[in-house]
py3Dmol code that shows the C-alpha trace and the ligand (Angstrom):
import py3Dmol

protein = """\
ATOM      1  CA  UNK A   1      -6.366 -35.069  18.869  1.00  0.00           C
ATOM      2  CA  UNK A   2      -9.387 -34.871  16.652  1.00  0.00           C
ATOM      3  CA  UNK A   3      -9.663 -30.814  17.203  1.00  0.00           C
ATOM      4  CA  UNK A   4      -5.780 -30.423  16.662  1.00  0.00           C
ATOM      5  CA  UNK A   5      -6.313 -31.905  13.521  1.00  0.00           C
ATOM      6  CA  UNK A   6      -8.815 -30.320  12.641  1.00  0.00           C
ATOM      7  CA  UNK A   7      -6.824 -27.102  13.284  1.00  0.00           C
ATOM      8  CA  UNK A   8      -4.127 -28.256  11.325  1.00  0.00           C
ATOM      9  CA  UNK A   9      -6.079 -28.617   7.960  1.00  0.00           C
ATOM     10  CA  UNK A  10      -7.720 -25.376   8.627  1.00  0.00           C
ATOM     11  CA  UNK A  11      -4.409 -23.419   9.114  1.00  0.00           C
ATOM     12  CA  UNK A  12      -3.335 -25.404   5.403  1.00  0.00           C
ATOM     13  CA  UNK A  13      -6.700 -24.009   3.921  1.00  0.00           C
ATOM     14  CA  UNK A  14      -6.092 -21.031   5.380  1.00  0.00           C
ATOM     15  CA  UNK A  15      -2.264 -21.006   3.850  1.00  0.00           C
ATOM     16  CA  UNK A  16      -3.454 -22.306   0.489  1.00  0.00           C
ATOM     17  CA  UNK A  17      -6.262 -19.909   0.107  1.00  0.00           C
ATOM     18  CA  UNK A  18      -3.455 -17.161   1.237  1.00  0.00           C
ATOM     19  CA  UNK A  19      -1.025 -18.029  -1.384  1.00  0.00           C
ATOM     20  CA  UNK A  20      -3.799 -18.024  -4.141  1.00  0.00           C
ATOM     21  CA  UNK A  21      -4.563 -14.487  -3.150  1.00  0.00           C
ATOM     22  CA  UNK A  22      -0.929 -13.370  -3.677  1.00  0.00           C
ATOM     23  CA  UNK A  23      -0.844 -15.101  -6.611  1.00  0.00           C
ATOM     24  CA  UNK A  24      -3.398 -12.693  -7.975  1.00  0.00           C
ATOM     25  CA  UNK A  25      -0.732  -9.749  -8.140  1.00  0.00           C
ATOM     26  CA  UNK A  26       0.416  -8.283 -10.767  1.00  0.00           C
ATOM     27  CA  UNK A  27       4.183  -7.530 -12.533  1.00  0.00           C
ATOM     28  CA  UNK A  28       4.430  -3.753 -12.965  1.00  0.00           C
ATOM     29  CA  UNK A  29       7.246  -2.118 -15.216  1.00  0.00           C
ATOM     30  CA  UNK A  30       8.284   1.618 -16.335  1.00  0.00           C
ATOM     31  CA  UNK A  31       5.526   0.800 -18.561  1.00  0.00           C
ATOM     32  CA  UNK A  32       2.839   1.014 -15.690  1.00  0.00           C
ATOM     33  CA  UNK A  33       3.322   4.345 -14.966  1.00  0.00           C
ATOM     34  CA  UNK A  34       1.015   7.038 -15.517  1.00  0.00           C
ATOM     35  CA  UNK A  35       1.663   9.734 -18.298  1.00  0.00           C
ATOM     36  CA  UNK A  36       3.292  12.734 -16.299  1.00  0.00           C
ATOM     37  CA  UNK A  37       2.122  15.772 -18.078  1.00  0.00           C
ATOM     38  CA  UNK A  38       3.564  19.232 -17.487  1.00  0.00           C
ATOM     39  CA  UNK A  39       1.220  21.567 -18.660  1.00  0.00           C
ATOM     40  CA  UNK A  40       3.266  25.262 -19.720  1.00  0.00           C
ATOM     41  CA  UNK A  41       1.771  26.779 -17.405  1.00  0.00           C
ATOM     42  CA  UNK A  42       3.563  24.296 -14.501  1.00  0.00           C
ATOM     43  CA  UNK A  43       6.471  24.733 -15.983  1.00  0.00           C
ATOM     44  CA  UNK A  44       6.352  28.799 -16.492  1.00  0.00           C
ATOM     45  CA  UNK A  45       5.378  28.821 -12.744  1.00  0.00           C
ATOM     46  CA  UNK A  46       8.066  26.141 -11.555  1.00  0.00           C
ATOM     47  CA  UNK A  47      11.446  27.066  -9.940  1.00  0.00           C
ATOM     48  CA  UNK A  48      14.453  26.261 -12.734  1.00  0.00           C
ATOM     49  CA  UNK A  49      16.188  24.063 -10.269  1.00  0.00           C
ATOM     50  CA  UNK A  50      13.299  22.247 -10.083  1.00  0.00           C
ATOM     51  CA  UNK A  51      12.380  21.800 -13.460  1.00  0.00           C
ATOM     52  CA  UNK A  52      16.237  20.756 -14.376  1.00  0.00           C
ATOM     53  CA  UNK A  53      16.011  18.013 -11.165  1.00  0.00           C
ATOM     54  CA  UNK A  54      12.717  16.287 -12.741  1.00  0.00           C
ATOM     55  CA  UNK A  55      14.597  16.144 -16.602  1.00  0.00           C
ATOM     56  CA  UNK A  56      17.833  15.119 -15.108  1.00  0.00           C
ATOM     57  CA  UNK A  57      16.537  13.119 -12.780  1.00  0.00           C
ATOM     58  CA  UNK A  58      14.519  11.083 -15.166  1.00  0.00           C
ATOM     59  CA  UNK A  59      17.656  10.359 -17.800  1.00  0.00           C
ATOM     60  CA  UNK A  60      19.591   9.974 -14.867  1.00  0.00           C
ATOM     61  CA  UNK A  61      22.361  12.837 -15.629  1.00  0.00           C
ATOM     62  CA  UNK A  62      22.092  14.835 -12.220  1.00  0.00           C
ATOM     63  CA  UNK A  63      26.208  15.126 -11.082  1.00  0.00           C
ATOM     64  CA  UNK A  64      25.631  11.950  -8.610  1.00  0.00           C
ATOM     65  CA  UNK A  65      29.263  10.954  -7.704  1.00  0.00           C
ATOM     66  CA  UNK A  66      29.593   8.314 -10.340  1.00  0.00           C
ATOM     67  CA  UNK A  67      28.089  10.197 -12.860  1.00  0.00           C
ATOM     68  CA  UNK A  68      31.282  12.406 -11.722  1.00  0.00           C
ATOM     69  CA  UNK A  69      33.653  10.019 -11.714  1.00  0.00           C
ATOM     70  CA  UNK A  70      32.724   9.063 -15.333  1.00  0.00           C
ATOM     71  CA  UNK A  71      32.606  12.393 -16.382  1.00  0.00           C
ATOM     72  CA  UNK A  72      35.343  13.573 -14.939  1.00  0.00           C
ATOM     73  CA  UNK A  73      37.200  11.095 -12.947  1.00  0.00           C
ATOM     74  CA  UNK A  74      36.282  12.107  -9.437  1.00  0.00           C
ATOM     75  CA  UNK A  75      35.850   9.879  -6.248  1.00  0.00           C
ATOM     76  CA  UNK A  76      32.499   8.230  -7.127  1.00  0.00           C
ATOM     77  CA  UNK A  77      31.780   7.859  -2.883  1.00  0.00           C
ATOM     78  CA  UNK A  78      28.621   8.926  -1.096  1.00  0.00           C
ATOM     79  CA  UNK A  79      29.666  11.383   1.724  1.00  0.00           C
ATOM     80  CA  UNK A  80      27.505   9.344   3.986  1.00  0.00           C
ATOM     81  CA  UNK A  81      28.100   5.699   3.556  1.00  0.00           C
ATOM     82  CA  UNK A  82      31.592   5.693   1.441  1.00  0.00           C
ATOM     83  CA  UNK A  83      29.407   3.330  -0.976  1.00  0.00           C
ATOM     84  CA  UNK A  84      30.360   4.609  -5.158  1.00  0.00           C
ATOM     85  CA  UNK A  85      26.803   6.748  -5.420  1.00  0.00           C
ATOM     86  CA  UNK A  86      24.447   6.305  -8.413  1.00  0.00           C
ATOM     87  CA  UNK A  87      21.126   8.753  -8.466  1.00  0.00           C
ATOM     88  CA  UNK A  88      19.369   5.634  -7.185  1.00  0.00           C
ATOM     89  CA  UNK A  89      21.681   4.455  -4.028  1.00  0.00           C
ATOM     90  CA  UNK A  90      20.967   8.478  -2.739  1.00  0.00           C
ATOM     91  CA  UNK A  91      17.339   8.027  -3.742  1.00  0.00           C
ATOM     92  CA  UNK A  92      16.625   5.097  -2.193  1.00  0.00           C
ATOM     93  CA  UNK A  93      19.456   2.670  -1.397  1.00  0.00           C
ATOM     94  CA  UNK A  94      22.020   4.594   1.200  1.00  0.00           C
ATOM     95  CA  UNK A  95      21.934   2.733   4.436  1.00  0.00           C
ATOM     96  CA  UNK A  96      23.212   5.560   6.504  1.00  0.00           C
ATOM     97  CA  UNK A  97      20.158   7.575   5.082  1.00  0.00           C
ATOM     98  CA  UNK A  98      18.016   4.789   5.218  1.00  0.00           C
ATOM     99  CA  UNK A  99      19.063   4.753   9.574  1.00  0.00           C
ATOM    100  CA  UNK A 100      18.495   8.335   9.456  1.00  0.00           C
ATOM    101  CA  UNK A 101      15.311   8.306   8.523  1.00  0.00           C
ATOM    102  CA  UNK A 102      15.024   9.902   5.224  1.00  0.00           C
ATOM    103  CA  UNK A 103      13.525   7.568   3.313  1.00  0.00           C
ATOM    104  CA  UNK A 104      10.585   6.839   5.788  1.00  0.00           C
ATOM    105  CA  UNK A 105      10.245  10.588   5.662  1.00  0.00           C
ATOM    106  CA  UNK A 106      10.330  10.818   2.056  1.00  0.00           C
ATOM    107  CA  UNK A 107       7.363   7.460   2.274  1.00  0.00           C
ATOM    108  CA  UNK A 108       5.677   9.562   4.696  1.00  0.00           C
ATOM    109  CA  UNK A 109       5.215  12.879   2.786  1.00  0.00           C
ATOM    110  CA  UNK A 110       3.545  10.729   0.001  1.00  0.00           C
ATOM    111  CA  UNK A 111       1.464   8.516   2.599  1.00  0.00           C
ATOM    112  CA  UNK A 112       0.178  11.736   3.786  1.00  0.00           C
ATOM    113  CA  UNK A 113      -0.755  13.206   0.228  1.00  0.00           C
ATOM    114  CA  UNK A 114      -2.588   9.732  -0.291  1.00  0.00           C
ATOM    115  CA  UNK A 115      -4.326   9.927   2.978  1.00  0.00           C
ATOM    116  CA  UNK A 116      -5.433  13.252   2.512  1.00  0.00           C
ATOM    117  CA  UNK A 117      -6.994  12.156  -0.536  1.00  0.00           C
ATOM    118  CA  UNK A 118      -8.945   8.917   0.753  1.00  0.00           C
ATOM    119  CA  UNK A 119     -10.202  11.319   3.806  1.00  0.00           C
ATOM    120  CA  UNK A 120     -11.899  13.277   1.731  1.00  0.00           C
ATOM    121  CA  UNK A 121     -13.505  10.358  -0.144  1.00  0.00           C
ATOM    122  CA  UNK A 122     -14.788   9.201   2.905  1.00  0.00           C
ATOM    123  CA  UNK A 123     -16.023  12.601   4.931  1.00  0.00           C
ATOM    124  CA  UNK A 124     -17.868  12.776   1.567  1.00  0.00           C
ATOM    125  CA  UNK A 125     -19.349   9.387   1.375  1.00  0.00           C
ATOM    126  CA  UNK A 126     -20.626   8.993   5.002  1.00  0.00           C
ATOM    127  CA  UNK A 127     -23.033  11.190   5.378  1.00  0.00           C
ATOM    128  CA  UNK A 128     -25.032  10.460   2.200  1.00  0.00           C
ATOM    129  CA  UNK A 129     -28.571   8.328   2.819  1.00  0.00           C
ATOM    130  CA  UNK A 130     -28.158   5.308   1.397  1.00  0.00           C
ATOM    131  CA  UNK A 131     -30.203   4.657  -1.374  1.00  0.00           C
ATOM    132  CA  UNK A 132     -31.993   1.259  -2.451  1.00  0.00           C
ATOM    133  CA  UNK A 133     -29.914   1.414  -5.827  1.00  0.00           C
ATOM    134  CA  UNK A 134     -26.798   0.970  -3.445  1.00  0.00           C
ATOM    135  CA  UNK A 135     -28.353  -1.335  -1.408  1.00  0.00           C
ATOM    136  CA  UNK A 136     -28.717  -3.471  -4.553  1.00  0.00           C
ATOM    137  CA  UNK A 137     -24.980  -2.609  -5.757  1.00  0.00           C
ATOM    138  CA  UNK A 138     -23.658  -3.797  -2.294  1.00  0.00           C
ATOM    139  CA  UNK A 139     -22.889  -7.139  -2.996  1.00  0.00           C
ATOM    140  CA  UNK A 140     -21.811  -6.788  -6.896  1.00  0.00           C
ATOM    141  CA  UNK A 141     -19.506  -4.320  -6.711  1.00  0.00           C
ATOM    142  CA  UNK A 142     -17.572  -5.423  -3.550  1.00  0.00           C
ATOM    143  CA  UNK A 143     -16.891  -9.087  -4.616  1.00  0.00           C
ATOM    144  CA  UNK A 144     -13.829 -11.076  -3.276  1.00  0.00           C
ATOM    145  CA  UNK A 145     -10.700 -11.718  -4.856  1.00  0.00           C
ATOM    146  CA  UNK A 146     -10.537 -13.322  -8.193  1.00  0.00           C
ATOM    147  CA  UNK A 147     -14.384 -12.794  -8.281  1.00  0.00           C
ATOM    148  CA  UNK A 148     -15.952 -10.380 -11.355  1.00  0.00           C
ATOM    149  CA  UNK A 149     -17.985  -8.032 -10.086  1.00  0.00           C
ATOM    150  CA  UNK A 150     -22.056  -8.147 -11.690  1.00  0.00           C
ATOM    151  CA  UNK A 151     -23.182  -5.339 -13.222  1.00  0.00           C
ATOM    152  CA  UNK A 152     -25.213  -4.498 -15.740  1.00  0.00           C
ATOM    153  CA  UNK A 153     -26.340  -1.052 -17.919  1.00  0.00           C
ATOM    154  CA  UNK A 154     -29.133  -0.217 -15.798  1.00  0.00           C
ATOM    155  CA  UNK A 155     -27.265  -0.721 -12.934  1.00  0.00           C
ATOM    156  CA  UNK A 156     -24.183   1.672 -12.777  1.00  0.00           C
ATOM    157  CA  UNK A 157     -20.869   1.262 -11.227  1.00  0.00           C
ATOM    158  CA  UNK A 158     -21.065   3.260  -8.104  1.00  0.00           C
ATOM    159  CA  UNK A 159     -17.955   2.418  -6.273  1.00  0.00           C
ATOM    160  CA  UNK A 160     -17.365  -0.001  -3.122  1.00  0.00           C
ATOM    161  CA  UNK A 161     -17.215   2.619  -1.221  1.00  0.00           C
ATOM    162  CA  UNK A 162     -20.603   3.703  -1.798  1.00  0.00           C
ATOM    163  CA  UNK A 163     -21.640   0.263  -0.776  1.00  0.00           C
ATOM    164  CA  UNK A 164     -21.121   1.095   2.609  1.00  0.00           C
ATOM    165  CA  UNK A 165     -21.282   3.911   5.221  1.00  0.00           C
ATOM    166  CA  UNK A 166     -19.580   4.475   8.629  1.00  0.00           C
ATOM    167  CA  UNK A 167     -16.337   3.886   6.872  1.00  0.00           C
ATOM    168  CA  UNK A 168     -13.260   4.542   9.011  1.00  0.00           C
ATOM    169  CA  UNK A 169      -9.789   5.149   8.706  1.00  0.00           C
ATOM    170  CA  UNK A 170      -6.429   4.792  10.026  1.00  0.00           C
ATOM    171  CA  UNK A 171      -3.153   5.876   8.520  1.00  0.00           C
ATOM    172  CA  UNK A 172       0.676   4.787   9.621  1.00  0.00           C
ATOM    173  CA  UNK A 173       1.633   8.461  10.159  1.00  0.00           C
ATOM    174  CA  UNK A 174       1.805  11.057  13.406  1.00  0.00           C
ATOM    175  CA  UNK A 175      -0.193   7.981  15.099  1.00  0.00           C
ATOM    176  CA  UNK A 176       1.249   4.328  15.643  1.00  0.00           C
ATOM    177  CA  UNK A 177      -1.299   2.366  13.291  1.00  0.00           C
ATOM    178  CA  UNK A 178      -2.962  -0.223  15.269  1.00  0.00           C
ATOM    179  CA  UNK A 179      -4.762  -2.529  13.205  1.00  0.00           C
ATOM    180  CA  UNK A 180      -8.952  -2.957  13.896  1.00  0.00           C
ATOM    181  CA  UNK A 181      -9.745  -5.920  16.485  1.00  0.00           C
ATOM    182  CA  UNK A 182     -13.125  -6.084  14.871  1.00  0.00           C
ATOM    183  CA  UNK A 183     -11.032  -7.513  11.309  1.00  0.00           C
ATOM    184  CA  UNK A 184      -8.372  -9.289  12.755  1.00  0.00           C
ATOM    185  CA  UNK A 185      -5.905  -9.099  15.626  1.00  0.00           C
ATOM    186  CA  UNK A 186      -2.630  -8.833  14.492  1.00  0.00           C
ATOM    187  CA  UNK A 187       0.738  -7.265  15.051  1.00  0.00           C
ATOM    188  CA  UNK A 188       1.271  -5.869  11.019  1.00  0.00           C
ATOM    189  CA  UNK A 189       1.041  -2.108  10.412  1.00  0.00           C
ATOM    190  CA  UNK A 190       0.004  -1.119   6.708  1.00  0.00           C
ATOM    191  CA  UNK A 191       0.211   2.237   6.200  1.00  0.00           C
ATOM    192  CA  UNK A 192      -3.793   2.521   5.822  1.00  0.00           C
ATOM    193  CA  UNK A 193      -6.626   0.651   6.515  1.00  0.00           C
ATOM    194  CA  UNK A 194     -10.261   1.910   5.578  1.00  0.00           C
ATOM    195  CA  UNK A 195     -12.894   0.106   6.626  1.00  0.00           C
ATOM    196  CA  UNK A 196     -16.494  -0.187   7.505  1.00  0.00           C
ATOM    197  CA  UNK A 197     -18.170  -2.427  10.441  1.00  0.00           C
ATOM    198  CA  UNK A 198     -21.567  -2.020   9.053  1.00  0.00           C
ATOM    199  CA  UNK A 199     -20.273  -4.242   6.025  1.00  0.00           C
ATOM    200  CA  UNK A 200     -17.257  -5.516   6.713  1.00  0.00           C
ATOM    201  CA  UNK A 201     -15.580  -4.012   4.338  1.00  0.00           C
ATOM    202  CA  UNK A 202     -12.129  -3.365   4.123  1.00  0.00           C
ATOM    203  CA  UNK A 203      -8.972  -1.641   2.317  1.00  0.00           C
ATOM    204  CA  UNK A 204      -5.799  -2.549   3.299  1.00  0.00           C
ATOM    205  CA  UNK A 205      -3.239  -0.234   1.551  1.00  0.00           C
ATOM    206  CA  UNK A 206       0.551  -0.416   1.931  1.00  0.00           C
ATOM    207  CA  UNK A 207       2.168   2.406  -0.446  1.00  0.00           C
ATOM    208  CA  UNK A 208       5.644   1.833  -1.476  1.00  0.00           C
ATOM    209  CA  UNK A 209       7.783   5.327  -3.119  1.00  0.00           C
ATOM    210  CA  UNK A 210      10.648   3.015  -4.941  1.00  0.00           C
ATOM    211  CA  UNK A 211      13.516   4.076  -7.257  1.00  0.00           C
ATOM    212  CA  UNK A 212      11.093   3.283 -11.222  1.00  0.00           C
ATOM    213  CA  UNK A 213      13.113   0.731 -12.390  1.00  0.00           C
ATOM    214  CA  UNK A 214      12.679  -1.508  -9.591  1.00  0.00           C
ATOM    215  CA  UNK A 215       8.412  -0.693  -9.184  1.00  0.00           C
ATOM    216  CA  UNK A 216       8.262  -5.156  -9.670  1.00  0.00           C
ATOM    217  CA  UNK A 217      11.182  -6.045  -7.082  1.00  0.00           C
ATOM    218  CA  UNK A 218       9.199  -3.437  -4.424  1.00  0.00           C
ATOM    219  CA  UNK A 219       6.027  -5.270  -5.241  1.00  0.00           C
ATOM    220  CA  UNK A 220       7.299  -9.183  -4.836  1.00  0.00           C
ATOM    221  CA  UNK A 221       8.859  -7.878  -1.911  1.00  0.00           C
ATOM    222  CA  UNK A 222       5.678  -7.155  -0.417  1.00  0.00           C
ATOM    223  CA  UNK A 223       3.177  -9.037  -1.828  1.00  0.00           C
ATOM    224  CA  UNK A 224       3.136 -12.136   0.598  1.00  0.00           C
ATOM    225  CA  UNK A 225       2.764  -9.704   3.859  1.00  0.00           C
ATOM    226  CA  UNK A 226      -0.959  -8.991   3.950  1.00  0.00           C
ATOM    227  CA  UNK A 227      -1.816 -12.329   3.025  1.00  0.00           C
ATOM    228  CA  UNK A 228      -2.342 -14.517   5.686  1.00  0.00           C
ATOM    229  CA  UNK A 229      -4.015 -11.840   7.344  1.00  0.00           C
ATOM    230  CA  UNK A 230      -6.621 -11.396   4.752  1.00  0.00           C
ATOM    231  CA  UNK A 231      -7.458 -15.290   4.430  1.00  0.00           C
ATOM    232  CA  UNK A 232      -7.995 -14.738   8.514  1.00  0.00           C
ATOM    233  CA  UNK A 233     -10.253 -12.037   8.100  1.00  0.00           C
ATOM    234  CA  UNK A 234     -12.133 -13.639   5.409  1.00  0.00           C
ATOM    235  CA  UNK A 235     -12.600 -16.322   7.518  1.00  0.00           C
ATOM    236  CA  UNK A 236     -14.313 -13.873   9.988  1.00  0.00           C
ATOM    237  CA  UNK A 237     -16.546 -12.560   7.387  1.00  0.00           C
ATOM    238  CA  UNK A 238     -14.855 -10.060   6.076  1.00  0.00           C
ATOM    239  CA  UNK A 239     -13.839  -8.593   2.860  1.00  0.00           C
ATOM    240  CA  UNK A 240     -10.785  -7.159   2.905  1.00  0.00           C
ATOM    241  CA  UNK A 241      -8.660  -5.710  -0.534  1.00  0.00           C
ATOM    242  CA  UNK A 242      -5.140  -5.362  -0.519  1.00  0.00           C
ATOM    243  CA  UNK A 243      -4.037  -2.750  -2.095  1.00  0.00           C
ATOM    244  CA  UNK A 244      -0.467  -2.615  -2.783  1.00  0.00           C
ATOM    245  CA  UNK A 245       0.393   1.096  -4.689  1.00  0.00           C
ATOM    246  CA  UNK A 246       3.610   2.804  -5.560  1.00  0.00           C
ATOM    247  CA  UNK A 247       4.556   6.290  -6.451  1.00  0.00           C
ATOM    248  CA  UNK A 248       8.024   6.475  -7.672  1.00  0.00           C
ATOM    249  CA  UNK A 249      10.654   8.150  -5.992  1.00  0.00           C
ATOM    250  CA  UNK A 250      10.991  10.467  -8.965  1.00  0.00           C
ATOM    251  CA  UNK A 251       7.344  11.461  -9.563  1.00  0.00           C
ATOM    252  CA  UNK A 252       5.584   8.927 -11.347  1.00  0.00           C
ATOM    253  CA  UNK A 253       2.618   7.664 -10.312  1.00  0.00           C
ATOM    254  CA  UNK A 254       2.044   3.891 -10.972  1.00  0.00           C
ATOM    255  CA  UNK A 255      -1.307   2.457 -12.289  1.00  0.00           C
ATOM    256  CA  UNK A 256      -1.243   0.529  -9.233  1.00  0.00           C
ATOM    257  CA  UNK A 257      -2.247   3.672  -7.530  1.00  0.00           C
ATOM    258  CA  UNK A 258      -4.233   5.764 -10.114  1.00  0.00           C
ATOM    259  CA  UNK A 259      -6.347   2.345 -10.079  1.00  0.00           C
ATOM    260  CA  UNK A 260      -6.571   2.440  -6.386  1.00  0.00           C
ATOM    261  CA  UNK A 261      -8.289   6.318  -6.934  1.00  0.00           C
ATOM    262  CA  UNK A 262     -10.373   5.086  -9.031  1.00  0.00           C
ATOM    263  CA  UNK A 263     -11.667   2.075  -7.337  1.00  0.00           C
ATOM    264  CA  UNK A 264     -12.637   4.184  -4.264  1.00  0.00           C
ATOM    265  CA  UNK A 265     -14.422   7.049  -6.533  1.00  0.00           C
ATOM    266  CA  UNK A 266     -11.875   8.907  -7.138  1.00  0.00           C
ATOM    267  CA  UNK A 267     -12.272  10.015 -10.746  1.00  0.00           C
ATOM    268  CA  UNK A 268     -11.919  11.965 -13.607  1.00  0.00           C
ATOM    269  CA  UNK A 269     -10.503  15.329 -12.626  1.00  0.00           C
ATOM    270  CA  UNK A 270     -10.502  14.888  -8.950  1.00  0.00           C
ATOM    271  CA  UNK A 271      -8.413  11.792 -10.022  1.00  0.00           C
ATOM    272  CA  UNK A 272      -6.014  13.745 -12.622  1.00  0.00           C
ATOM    273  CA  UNK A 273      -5.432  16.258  -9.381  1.00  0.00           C
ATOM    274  CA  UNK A 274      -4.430  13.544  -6.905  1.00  0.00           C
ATOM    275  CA  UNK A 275      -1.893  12.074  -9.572  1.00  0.00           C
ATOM    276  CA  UNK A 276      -0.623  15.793  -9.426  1.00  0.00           C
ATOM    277  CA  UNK A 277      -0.579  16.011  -6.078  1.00  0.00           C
ATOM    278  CA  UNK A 278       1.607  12.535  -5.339  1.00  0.00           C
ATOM    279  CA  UNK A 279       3.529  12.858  -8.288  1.00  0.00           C
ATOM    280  CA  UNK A 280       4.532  16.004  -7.530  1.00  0.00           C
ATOM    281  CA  UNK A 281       5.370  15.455  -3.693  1.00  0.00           C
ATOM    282  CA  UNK A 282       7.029  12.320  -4.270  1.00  0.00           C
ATOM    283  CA  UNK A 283       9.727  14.915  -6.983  1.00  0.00           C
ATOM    284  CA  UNK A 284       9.678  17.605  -4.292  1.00  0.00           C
ATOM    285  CA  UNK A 285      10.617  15.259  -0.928  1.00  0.00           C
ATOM    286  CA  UNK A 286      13.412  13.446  -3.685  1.00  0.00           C
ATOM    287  CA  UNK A 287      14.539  16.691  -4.560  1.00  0.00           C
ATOM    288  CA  UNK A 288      15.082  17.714  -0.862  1.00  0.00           C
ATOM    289  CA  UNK A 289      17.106  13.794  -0.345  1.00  0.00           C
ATOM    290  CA  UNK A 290      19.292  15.301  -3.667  1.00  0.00           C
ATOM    291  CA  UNK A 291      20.050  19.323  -1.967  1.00  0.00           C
ATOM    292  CA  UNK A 292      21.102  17.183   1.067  1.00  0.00           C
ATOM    293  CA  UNK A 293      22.757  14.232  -0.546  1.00  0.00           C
ATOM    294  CA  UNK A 294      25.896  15.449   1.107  1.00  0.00           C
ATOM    295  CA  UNK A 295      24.874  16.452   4.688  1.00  0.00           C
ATOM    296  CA  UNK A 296      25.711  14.362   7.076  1.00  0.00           C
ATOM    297  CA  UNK A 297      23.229  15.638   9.427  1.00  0.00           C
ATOM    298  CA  UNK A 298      19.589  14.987   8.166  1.00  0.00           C
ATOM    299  CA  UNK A 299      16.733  17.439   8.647  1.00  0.00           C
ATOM    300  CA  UNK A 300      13.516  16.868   7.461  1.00  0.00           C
ATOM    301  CA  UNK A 301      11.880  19.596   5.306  1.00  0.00           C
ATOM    302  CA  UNK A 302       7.894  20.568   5.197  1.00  0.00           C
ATOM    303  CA  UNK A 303       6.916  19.661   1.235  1.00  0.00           C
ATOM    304  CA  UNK A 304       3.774  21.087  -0.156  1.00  0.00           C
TER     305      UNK A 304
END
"""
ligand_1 = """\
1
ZN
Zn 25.343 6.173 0.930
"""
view = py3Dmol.view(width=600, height=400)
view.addModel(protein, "pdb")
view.setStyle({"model": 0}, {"cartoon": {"style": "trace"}})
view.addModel(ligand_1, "xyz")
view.setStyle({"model": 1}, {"stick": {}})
view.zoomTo()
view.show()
C-alpha cells in the first residue's frame, strides 16, 4: 500500500513537472518566420514556373478551384476529395491526399534536408579531442529546461553539442525510428533523436511543414507529446531538449528551426545555407503537391 502510494505521488510529480515543461513553449506567428531572401542571381537561374508558384503562392492567387470559382464562377471542388479547394486544403488539408501519402512525403523531403544537416554537425563534432575548456562548458551550456545557461566573457559559448562526444542519431525516415532504451523505453517516434550516452544528452526533434498561417495551431497540437517522456528521462538522469521546428509548407523557415541550427552549431553561413536548403525543398516538394493537385493517382517525385 505504502509503495503504491508512493508511486502514485511520483507519477503526479512526474505529470506536474511534465506540464511545466510544455508550458515553456512558445506562440509562433507569420511574424516568426525567417526573412526569405532571393538573391538575383536565384532568381536569374530559377525556372519561371517556379518563381511565379513561390509569388503566387505566398499572396495566395495560384488558380486553386475557389480562387476559380471567384474569379470566374467555376466548380470550386478538389478533384480528389469533392471538398471546395483553397491553396491551403491542397497544401496541407485534403484527406484523400493526406491517405495517399503526400503530405508525409512532402514532411519527409524536409526531414531529410534537416537530417542531412544535423549529420554533418555531428560526423564533425565526434572526432574532435575534447578539450578542458569544454570540459568546463559541459555543465553551463547544457542546462535543463527553464534553467539560464552560465557563461561568462572568458568563457565562450561553444555549443551543447560540443559538450559531448559519441553523439548518435536516429531519424524517422527509410528506417522505422525506434526510440534509445538507454533514455527511455517508449512506443513515440519523433522524427529525430540525437543523443550522447557519454553525457546523457539528448535532442528530441519533431519537425512539422504546416500551411504559415496556422505555424501556432501545428505547435499546440504537438506540444504535450514529448512531455511525459522527457520528465521520465529526466528522472533517469538525463537531459533531454525538445525541439519542436517547422518549415512552412510554402518555404519559410520558422525561427523555431533557424534557432534549432544554431543551438547545435550551426551558424553564420553554414546556417544561412541550411535555411536555403529547407526553405527551398519545402517550395519545391509543395510545388510538386500543386502540378499534381489534380491527379488522382499520386507519385512521389525526387526534390533536390
Ligand atoms: Zn481534397
Amino acid at each position: 500500500m505504502v509503495v503504491e502510494e508512493v508511486r502514485r505521488q511520483e507519477e503526479i510529480a512526474r505529470h506536474a513537472r511534465a506540464v511545466a515543461l510544455a508550458k515553456q513553449g512558445r506562440w509562433v506567428n507569420w511574424e516568426s518566420v525567417e526573412n526569405r531572401k532571393l538573391s538575383w542571381s536565384e532568381i536569374w537561374g530559377m525556372e519561371s514556373n517556379r518563381l511565379c508558384f513561390i509569388i503566387r503562392a505566398t499572396y495566395d492567387v495560384l488558380p486553386s478551384p475557389i480562387n476559380l470559382q471567384l474569379w470566374f464562377g467555376k466548380d470550386p471542388s478538389c478533384p480528389l476529395c469533392t471538398v471546395p479547394a483553397t491553396l491551403k486544403h491542397i497544401l496541407v488539408g485534403c484527406r484523400t491526399s493526406l491517405t495517399q501519402g503526400r503530405y508525409t512525403w512532402t514532411h519527409n523531403q524536409v526531414l531529410r534536408c534537416l537530417a542531412e544537416k544535423v549529420e554533418c554537425k555531428r560526423k564533425s563534432i565526434n572526432p574532435q579531442p575534447f578539450t578542458n575548456q569544454e570540459e568546463r562548458q559541459f555543465s553551463s551550456t547544457f542546462v535543463r529546461e527553464g534553467d539560464k545557461p552560465r557563461t561568462s566573457p572568458s568563457n565562450p559559448d561553444l555549443g551543447p553539442l560540443k559538450a559531448a562526444r559519441y553523439w548518435q542519431i536516429q531519424v524517422h525516415l527509410d528506417q522505422r525510428l525506434i526510440f534509445p532504451t538507454e533514455i527511455v523505453t517508449t512506443t513515440l517516434r519523433p522524427d529525430l533523436v540525437l543523443w550522447s550516452n557519454s553525457q546523457k544528452l539528448a535532442y528530441v526533434i519533431e519537425l512539422t511543414v504546416p500551411w504559415e498561417e496556422a505555424i501556432e495551431e501545428a505547435f499546440e497540437r504537438k506540444k504535450l507529446r514529448y512531455a511525459n517522456l522527457a520528465a521520465e528521462a529526466e528522472d533517469r538522469g538525463w537531459k533531454i531538449k525538445v525541439r519542436q521546428v517547422e518549415v512552412g509548407c510554402r518555404g519559410f523557415v520558422v525561427s523555431t528551426t533557424a534557432k534549432l541550427l544554431r543551438e547545435i552549431g550551426i551558424r553564420g553561413q553554414a546556417q544561412r545555407q541550411a535555411i536555403r536548403d529547407l526553405a527551398n525543398t519545402a517550395e519545391r516538394a509543395s510545388h510538386w503537391l500543386w502540378l499534381k493537385r489534380a491527379n488522382i493517382t499520386w507519385a512521389p517525385k525526387a526534390v533536390s
